[in-house]
C-alpha positions as CSV (number, residue, x, y, z in Angstrom):
1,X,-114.2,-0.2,-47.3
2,X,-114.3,-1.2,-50.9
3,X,-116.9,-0.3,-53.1
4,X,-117.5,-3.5,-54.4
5,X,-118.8,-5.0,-51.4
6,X,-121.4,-1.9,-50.6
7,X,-124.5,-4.1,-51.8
8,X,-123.8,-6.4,-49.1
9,X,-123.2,-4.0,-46.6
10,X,-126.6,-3.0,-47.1
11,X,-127.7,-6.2,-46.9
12,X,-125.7,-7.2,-43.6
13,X,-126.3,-3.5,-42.1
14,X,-129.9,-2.9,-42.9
15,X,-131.6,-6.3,-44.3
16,X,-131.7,-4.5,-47.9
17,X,-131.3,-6.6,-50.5
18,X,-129.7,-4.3,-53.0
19,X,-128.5,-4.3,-56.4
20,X,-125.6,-2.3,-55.6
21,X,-124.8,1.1,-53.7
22,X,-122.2,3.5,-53.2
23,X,-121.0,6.6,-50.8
24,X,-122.3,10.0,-52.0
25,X,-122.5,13.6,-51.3
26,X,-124.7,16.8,-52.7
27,X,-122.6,19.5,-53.2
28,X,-123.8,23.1,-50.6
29,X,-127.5,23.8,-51.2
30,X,-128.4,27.0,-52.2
31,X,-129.9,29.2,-49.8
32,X,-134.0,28.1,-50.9
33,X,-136.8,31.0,-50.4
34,X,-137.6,31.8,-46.7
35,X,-141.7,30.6,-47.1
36,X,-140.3,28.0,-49.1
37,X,-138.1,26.6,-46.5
38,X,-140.9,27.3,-44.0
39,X,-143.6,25.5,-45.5
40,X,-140.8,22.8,-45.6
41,X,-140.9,22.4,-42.3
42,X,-137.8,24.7,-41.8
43,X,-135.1,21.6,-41.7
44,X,-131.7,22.5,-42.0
45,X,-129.9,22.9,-45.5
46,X,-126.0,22.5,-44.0
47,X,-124.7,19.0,-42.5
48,X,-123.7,19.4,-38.8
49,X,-120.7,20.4,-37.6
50,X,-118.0,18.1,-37.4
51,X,-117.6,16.4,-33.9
52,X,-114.1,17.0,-31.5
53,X,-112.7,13.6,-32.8
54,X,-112.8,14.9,-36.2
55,X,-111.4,18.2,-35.2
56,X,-108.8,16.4,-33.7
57,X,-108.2,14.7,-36.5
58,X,-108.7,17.5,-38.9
59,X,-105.7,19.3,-36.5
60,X,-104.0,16.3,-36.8
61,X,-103.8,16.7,-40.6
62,X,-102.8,20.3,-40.3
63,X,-99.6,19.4,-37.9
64,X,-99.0,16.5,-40.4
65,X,-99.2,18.0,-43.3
66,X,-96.1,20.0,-44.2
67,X,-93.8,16.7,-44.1
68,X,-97.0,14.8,-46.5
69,X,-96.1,17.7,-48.5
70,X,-92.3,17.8,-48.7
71,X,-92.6,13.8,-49.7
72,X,-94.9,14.8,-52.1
73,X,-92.9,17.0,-54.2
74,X,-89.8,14.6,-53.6
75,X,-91.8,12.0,-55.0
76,X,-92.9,14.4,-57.8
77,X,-90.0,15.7,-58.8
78,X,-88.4,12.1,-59.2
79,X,-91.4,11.4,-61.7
80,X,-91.2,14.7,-63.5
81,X,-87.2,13.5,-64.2
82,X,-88.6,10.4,-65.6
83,X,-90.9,11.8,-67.4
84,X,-88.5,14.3,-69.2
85,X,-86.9,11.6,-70.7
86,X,-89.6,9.8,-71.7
87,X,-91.7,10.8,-74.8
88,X,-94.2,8.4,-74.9
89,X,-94.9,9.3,-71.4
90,X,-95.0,12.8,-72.2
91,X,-97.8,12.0,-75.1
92,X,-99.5,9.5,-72.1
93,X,-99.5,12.8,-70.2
94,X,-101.6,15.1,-72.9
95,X,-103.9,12.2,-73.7
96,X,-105.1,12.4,-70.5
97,X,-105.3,16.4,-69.9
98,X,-107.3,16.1,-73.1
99,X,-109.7,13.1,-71.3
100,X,-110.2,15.0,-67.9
101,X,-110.7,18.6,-70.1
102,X,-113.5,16.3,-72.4
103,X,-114.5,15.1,-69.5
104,X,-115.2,18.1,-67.3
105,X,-117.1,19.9,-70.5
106,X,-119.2,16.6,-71.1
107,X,-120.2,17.4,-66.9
108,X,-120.8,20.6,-68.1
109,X,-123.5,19.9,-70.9
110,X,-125.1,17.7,-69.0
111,X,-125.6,20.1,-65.7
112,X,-124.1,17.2,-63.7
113,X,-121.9,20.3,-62.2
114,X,-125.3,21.9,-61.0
115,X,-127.0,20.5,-57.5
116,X,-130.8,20.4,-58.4
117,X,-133.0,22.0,-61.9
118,X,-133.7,24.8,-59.7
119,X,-137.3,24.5,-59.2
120,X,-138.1,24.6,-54.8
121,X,-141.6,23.4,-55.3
122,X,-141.0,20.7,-57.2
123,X,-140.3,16.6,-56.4
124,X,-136.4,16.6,-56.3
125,X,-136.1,20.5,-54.4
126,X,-138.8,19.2,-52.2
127,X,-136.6,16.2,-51.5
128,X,-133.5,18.8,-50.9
129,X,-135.3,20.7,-48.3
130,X,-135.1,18.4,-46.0
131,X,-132.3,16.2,-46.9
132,X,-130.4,17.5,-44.2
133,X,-133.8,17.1,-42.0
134,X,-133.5,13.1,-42.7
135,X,-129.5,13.3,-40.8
136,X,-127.3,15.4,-40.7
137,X,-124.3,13.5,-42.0
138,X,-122.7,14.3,-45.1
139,X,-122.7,11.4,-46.8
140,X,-124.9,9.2,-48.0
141,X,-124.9,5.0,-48.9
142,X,-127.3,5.2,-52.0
143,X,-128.3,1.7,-52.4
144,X,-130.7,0.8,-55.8
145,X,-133.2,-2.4,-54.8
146,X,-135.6,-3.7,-57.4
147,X,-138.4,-1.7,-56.2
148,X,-136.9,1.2,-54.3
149,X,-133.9,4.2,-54.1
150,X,-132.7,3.8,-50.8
151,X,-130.6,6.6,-48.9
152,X,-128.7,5.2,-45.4
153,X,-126.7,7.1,-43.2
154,X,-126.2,7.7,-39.0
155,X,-128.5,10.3,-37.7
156,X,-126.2,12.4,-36.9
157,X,-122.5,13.8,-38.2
158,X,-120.0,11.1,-37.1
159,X,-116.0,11.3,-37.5
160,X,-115.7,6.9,-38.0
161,X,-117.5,3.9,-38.1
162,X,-120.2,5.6,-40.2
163,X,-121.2,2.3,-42.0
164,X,-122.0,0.4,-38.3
165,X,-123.6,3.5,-37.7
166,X,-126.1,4.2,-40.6
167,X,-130.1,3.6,-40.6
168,X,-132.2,4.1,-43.7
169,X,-133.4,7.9,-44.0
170,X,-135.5,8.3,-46.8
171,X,-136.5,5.7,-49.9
172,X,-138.4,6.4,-53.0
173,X,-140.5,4.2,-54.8
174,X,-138.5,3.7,-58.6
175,X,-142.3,4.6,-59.2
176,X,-141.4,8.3,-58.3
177,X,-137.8,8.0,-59.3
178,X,-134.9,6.7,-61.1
179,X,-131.1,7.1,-60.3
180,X,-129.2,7.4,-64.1
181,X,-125.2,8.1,-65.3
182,X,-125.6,10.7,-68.2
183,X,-122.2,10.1,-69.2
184,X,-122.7,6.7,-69.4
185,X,-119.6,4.6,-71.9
186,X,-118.5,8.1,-72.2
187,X,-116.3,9.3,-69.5
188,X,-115.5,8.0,-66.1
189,X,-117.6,9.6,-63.8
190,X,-118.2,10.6,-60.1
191,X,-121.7,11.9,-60.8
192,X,-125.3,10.5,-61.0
193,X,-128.6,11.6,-61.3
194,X,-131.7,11.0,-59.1
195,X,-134.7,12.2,-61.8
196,X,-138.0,12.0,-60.5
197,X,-141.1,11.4,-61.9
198,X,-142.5,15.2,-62.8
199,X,-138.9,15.7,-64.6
200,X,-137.1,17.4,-61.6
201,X,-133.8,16.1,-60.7
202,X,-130.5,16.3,-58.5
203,X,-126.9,15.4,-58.8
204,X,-124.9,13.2,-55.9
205,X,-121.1,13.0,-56.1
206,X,-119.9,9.2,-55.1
207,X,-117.0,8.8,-53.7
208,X,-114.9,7.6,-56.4
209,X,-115.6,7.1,-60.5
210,X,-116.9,4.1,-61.7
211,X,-118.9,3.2,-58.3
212,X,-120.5,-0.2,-58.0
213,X,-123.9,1.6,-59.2
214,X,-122.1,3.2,-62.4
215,X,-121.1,-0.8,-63.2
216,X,-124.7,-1.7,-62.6
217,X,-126.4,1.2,-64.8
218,X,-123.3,-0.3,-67.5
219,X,-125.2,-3.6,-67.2
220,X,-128.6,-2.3,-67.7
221,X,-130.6,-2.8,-71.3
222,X,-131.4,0.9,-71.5
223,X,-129.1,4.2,-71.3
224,X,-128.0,4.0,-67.6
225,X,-131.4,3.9,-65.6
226,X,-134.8,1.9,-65.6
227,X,-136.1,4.1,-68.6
228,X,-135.5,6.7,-71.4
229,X,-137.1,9.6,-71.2
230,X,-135.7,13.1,-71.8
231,X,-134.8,15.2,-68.4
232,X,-135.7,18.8,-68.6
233,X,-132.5,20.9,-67.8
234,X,-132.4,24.5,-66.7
235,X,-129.5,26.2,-67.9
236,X,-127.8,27.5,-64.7
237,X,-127.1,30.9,-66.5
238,X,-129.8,31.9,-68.9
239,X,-132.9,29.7,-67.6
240,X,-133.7,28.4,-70.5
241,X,-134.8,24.5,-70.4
242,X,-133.0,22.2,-72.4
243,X,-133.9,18.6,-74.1
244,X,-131.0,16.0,-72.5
């Protein structure tokens, strides 16, 4: 399914009429406070297990594999030849090692590399307690409306057709919360931020770089969401916050 055709997909699949909206993932949650996760309601912080058709598949892949592989390296080797004798592809080659090392430090500074800010009682941990609680599907279709975050997905872990499959599981008011690309004109990138309106916030990974919401935020007046303000960000290490 291509990316850029996600907004209508919405539209067709669940009446929204959205801006634009892409495929997304959290990375693993960690492991929240036991009274925390209680009070919670004790919803589950791990997707389900994937179904026998995707073990069968995932089996598939296994058996498969090995020959993928030895094409692979054919195919590699046949490029590396070419590119030994080519020294402009050779300096095409370190030009990008020195975009994806920029980019993977700019990820870095902005704690796009860290799931949530950290703080369990707050709007975006709150919303990560029970984001498994909501389905328990991996992925998410993040869809961005003029008045409302939208997250879509099947109620439970499915192997294909997850797109026919998918219901709305949770929306947010962009009164409580806007969806932002810190590396906005900067880098390429496969990460967004939802930042809610008491400063807590979480990373989702799309599916590829440059989703159809990336191109929107790139089209917006303002620094890749629906306002400026400064998100506080815990330093994964020492704790200490951090003016973005």
């Amino acid at each position: 399914m291509r990316s850029t055709g996600l907004a209508k997909v919405a539209k067709t699949r669940l009446g929204l009429a959205a801006d634009c909206a892409a495929w997304c993932r959290i990375s693993k949650i960690p492991e929240p406070p036991a009274e925390i996760r209680k009070a919670a309601g004790g919803a589950p912080v791990r997707p389900a297990f994937i179904r026998p058709l995707g073990m069968l598949g995932v089996a598939l892949v296994a058996v498969l594999w090995p020959f993928g592989a030895l094409l692979a390296l054919l195919a590699s080797l046949e490029d590396l030849a070419e590119w030994l004798l080519s020294s402009k592809e050779r300096a095409r080659a370190r030009a990008r090692a020195r975009d994806d090392e920029e980019r993977k430090k700019a990820i870095k500074d902005h704690a796009l590399d860290q799931l949530f800010d950290g703080n369990w009682t707050a709007a975006a941990g709150q919303f990560l307690l029970r984001w498994y609680g909501h389905s328990s599907h991996p992925k998410r279709l993040l869809a961005l409306t003029p008045d409302r975050i939208v997250l879509a997905a099947p109620p439970k872990r499915v192997s294909v057709r997850q797109a026919e499959r998918m219901v709305v599981v949770a929306e947010i008011p962009t009164s409580e919360a806007r969806v932002e690309d810190p590396l906005l004109g900067v880098h390429p990138s496969d990460r967004l931020r939802i930042v809610f309106s008491d400063g807590s916030w979480l990373t989702v990974i799309t599916d590829e770089e440059r989703s159809e919401i990336h191109k929107h935020l790139m089209r917006l007046p303002r620094l890749g969401s629906s306002s400026s303000p400064s998100v506080d960000i815990i330093d994964g290490e020492s704790g200490v916050d951090q003016q973005r």
